[in-house]
N, C-alpha and C positions, 0 to 999 in steps of 0.2 A: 417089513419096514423097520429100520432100524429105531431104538427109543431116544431123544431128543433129551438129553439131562442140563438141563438150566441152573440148576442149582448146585454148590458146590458146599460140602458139608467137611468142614475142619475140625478131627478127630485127633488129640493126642491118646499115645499109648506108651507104655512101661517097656523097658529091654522084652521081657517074658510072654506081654501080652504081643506084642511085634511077633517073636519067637512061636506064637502060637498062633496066629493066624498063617503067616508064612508056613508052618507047618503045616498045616489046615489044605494051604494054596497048594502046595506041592502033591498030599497025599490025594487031592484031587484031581489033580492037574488041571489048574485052572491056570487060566493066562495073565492073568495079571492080579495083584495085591487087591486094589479095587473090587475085582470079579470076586475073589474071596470074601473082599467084607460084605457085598450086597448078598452073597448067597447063607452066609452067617445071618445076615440079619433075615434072608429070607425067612430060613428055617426058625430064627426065633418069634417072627410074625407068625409062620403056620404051626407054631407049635400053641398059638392061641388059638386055630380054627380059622383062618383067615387065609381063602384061596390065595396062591401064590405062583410066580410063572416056573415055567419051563426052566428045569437046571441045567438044559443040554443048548442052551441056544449061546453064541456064540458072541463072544464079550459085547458086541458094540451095538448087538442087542438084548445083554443080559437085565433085566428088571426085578424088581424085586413083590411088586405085585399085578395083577394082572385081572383083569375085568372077568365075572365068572361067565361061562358059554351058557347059552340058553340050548335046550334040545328039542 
């Protein structure tokens, strides 16, 4: 089920910073500039320890964090 994003967050950026996310989007091939910055902020959330979703899911449900599974 696709994620439901209500919220819209207005970010400016620099020529360079633009340049590097773009960069970013492409060496990954992600699909779109967006998909890029949530998977950037992903990894800067999980680089605090904080479960984080699936990089492989397909933009219209890419999230940026994700409920931990119980086993």
């Amino acid at each position: 089920m696709p994620i439901t994003r209500g919220e819209r967050l207005q970010v400016m950026l620099t020529n360079d910073e633009l340049e590097a996310v773009d960069d970013f989007r492409f060496q990954q091939r992600m699909p779109t500039r967006a998909a890029a910055v949530r998977e950037l902020f992903r990894l800067g959330v999980a680089s605090q320890g904080i479960v984080a979703a699936n990089p492989r899911q397909k933009s219209a449900a890419f999230g940026v964090l994700q409920k931990a599974q119980s086993h």
